[in-house]
C-alpha positions as CSV (number, residue, x, y, z in Angstrom):
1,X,-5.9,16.0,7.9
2,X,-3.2,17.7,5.9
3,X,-4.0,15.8,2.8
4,X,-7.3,15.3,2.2
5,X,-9.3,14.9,-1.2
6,X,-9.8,18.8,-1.3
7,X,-6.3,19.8,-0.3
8,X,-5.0,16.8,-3.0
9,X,-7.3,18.2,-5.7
10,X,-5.6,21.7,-4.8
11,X,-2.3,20.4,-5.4
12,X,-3.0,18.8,-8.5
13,X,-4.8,21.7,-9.9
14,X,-1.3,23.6,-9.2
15,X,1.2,21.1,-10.9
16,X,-1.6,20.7,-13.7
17,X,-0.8,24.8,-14.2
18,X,2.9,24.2,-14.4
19,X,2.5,21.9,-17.2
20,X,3.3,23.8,-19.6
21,X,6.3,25.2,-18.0
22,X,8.0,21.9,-18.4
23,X,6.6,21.7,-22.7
24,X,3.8,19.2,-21.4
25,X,0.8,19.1,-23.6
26,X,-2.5,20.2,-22.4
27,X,-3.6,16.5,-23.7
28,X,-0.9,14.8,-20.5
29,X,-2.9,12.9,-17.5
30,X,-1.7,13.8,-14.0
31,X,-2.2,11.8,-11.1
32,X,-0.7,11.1,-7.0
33,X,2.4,8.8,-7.0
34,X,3.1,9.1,-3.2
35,X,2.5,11.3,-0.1
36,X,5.2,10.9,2.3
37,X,7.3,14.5,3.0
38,X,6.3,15.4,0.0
39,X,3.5,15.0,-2.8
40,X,4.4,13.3,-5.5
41,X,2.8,13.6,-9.4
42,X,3.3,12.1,-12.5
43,X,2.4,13.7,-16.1
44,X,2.0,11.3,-18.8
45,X,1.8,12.7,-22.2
46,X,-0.2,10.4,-24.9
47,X,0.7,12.8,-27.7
48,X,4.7,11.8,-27.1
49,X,4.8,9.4,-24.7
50,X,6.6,11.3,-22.6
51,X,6.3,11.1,-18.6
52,X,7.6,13.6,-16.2
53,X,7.7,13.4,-12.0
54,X,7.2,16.1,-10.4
55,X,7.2,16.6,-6.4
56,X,5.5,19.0,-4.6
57,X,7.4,20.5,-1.4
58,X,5.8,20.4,1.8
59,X,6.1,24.1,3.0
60,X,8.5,25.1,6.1
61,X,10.8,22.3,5.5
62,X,13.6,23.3,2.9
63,X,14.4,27.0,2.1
64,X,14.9,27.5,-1.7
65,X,18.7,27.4,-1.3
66,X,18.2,23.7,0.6
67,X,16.7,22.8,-2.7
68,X,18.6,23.7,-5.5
69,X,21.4,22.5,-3.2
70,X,20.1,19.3,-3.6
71,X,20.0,19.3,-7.4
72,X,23.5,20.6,-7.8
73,X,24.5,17.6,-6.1
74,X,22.2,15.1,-8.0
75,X,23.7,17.2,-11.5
76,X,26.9,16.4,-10.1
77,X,26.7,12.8,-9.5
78,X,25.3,12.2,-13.1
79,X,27.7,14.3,-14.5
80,X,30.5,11.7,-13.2
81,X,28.6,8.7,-13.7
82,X,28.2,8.1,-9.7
83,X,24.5,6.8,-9.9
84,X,22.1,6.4,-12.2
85,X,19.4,8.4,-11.0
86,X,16.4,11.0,-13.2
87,X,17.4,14.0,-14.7
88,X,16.2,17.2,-13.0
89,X,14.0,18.9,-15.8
90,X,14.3,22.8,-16.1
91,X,11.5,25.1,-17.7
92,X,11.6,26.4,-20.4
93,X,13.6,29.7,-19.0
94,X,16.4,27.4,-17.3
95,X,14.9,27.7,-13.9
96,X,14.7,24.4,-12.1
97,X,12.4,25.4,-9.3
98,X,9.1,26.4,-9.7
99,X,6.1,27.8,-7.5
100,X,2.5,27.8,-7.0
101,X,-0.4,28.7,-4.2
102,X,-2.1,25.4,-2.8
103,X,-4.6,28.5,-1.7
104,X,-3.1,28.3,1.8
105,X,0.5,27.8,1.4
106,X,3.5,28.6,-1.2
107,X,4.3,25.5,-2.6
108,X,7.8,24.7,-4.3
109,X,7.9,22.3,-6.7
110,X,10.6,20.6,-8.8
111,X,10.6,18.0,-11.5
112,X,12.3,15.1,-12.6
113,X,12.5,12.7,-15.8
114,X,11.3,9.1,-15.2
115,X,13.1,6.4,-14.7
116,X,11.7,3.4,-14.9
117,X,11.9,0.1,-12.4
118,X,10.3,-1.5,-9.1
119,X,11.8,-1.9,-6.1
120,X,13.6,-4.6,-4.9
121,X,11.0,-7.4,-4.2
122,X,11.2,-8.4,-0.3
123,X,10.7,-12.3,-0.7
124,X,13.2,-12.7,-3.9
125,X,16.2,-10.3,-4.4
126,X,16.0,-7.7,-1.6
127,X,19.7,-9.1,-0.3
128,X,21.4,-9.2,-3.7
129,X,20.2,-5.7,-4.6
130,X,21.4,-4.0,-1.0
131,X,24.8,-5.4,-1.7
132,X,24.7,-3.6,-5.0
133,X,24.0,-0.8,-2.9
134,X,26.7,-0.6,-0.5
135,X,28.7,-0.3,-4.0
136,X,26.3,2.9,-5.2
137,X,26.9,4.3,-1.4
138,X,30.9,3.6,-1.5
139,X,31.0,5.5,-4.6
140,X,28.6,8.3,-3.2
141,X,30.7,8.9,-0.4
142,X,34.0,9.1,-2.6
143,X,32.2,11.5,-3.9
144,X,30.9,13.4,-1.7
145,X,34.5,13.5,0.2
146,X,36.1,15.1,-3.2
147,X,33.2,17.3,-4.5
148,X,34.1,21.2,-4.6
149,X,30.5,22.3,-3.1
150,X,29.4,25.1,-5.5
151,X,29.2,28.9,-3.7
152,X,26.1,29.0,-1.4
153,X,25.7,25.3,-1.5
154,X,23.4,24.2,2.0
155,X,21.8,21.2,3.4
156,X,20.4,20.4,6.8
157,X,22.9,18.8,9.4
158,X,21.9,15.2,10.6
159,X,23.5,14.5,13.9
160,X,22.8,13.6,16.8
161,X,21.0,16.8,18.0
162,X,19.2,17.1,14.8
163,X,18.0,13.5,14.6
164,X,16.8,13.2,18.0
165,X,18.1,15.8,20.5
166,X,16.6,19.0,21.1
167,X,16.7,20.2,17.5
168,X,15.3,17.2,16.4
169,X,13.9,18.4,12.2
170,X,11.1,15.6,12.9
171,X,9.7,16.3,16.0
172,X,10.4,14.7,19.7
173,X,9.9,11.2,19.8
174,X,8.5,11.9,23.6
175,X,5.2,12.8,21.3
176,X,5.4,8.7,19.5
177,X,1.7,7.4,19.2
178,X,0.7,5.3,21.9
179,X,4.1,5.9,24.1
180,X,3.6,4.3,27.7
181,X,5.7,5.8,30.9
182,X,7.7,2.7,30.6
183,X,8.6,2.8,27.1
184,X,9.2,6.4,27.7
185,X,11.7,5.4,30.2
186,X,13.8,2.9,28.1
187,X,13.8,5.4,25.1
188,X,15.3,7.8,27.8
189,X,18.2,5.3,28.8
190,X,18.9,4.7,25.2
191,X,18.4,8.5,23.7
192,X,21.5,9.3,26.8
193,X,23.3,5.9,25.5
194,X,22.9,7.1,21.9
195,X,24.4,10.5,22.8
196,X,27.2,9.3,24.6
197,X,28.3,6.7,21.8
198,X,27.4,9.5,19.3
199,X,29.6,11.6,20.6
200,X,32.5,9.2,21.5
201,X,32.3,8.0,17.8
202,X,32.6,11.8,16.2
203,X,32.1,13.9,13.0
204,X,35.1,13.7,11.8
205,X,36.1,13.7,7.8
206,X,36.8,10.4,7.6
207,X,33.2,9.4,8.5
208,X,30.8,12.3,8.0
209,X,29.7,14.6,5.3
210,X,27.3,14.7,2.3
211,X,25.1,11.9,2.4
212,X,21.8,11.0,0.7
213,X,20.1,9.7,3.9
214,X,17.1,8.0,2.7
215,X,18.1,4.8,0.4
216,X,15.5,3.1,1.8
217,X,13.7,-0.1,-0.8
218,X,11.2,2.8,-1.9
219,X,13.3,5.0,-3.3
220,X,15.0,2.0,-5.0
221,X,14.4,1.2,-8.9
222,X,15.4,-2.2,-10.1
223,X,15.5,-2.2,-14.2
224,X,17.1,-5.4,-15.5
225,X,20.8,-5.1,-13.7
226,X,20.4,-1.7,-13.0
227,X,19.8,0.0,-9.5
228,X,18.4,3.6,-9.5
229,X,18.1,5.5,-7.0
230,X,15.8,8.3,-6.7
231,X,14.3,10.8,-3.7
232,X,17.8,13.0,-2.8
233,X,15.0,14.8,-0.8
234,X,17.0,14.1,3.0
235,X,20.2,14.2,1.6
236,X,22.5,16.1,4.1
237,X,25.1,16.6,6.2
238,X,25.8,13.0,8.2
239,X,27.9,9.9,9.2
240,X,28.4,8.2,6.0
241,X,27.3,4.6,7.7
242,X,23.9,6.5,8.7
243,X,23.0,5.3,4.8
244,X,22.8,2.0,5.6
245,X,20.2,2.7,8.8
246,X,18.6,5.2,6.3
247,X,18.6,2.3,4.2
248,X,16.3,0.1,6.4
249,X,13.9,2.4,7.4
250,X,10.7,0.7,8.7
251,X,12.2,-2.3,8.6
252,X,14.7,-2.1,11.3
253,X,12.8,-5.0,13.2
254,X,13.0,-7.7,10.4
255,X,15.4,-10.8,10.5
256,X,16.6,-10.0,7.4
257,X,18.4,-7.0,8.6
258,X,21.8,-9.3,9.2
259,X,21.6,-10.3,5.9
260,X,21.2,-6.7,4.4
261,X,23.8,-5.2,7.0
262,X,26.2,-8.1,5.4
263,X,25.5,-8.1,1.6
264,X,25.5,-4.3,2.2
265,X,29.1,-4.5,3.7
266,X,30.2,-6.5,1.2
267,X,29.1,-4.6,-1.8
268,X,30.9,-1.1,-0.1
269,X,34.0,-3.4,0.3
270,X,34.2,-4.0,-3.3
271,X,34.5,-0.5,-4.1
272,X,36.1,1.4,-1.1
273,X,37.6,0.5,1.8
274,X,35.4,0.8,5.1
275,X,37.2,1.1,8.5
276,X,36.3,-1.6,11.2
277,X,34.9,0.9,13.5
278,X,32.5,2.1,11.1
279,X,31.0,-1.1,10.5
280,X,30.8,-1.8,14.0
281,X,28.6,1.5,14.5
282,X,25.7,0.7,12.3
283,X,23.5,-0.9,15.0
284,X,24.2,2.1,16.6
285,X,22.9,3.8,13.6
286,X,19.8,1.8,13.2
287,X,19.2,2.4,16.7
288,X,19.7,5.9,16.3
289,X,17.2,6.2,13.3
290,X,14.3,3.9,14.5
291,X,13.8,6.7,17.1
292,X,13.9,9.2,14.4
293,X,11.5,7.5,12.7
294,X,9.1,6.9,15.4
295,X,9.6,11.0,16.0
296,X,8.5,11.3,12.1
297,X,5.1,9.1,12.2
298,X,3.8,11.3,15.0
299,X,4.5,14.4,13.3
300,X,3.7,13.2,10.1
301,X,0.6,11.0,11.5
302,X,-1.6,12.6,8.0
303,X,0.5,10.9,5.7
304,X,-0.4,7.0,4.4
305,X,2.5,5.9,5.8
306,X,2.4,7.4,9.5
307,X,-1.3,5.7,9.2
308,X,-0.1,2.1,8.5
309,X,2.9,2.1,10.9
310,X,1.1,3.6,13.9
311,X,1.7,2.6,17.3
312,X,2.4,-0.8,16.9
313,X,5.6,1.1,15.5
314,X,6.1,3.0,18.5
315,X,6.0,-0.5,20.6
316,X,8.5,-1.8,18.6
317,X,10.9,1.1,18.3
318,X,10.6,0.2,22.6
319,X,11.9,-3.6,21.8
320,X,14.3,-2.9,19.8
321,X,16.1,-0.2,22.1
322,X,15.8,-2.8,25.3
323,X,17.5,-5.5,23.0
324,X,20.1,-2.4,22.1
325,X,20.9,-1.5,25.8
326,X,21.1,-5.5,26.7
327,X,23.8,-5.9,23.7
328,X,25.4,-2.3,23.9
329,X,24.3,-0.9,27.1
């Protein structure tokens, strides 16, 4: 298992020596956040009260350049009052990527100011807060149309080939936990569907480009009337209505998706316009990433949340595409 006690200890043991780097006192407690892609720390400093985030890279994923692409764009956004989301936090030499040995691995690491919240609470306000943001992801996309991308700027593509075709970044879903021949066989008719009505539906400039592709509840932070948005982490090259299946990830199956696809659509509305066709294409969308997903728990089975979805995930991913091809097909 990729992260074990040992290898976690490891990792904590490296941000723990960047510490100072970022002016944290040798009196600041550090301890695990999250494991998902990445590993995720926060210092809290008793001598200031100061708190810092700082997430560890998992290696082989994105290049250097990937990263501090990332960060131009989140800079960028705060810079025009887009969204509120943290701060990156340079070193003390400028430099807003930093390095370490886990003992096996180089390990990148970046770091972030806190922002403070909890995330939209399923039962009570989930609805009313994905309306507010289909107004953060109508601005986000105005601004992504308009943004001069700085020299050398790159992200990773998320289309169709990259999200579930042959060069798929999380894996072939063909490997999904507990896959039968006959759910292979309906996620076959609906991968060809998907890549027919992928293709029919296009890339063009009106409907793809720099998105943050991950808005899902967790990387939500509700603070009084205020919606942050953190994790910028999968943010790439996409169709802009991908946020909203991005959006809903592991939760694709709920009844409350209607509701969130609606309060979502009517929060973009209020900012920007959004063409008919796009809205029509989201359950094409949520389609499209459930199989992603279901790709991503069997090659990220290590990781907390691979373990609690397992493949009573993979089962449902099979539903929901023989619902798709009965209402799409």
């Amino acid at each position: 298992m990729l992260y074990d006690e040992d290898f976690l200890s490891r990792l904590a043991a490296g941000v723990q020596g960047l510490g100072p780097v970022w002016g944290v006192s040798g009196d600041a407690t550090l301890r695990l956040l999250t494991i998902s892609e990445n590993a995720t720390f926060l210092f809290e400093d008793p001598a200031t009260g100061r708190k810092l985030v700082v997430r560890v890279h998992r290696p082989d994923y994105h290049t250097e350049a990937e990263i501090l692409s990332e960060l131009a764009w989140i800079e960028a956004l705060r810079a025009e009052g887009v969204v509120a989301t943290p701060k990156p936090v340079a070193a003390e030499d400028g430099a807003l990527l930093q390095r370490f040995s886990d003992g096996d691995s180089l390990r990148h690491a970046v770091a972030f100011e806190h922002m403070t919240g909890r995330e939209p609470d399923a039962e009570a306000d989930r609805v009313k807060w994905y309306g507010a943001l289909g107004e953060i992801n109508a601005r986000l996309h105005g601004h992504s149309r308009r943004w001069a991308r700085p020299q050398g700027f790159v992200r990773k593509v998320w289309d169709f080939d990259r999200i579930i075709g042959a060069g798929a970044h999380w894996g072939d879903w063909r490997q999904a936990l507990g896959l039968t021949a006959d759910g292979r066989a309906v996620l076959e008719r609906v991968h060809r569907l998907l890549h027919e009505q992928t293709a029919a539906y296009g890339t063009g400039a009106d409907r793809f480009g720099l998105v943050h592709c991950d808005m899902r509840a967790a990387n939500l932070l509700v603070d009084g009337e205020r919606l942050g948005v953190i994790d910028f982490d999968d943010c790439g090259l996409s169709w802009f209505a991908y946020d909203f299946a991005a959006a809903i990830s592991f939760i694709e199956h709920e009844p409350v998706v209607p509701e969130l696809m609606e309060a979502w659509l009517d929060g973009y509305r209020r900012t920007a316009p959004l063409a008919a066709e796009q809205a029509a294409a989201l359950p094409m969308f949520i389609m499209l990433r459930r199989i992603q997903l279901t790709a991503w728990i069997a090659s990220h089975a290590e990781t907390p949340t691979a373990r609690s979805m397992g493949t009573a995930y993979t089962d449902g991913t099979v539903a929901l595409a023989e619902r798709y091809l009965s209402e799409h097909g």
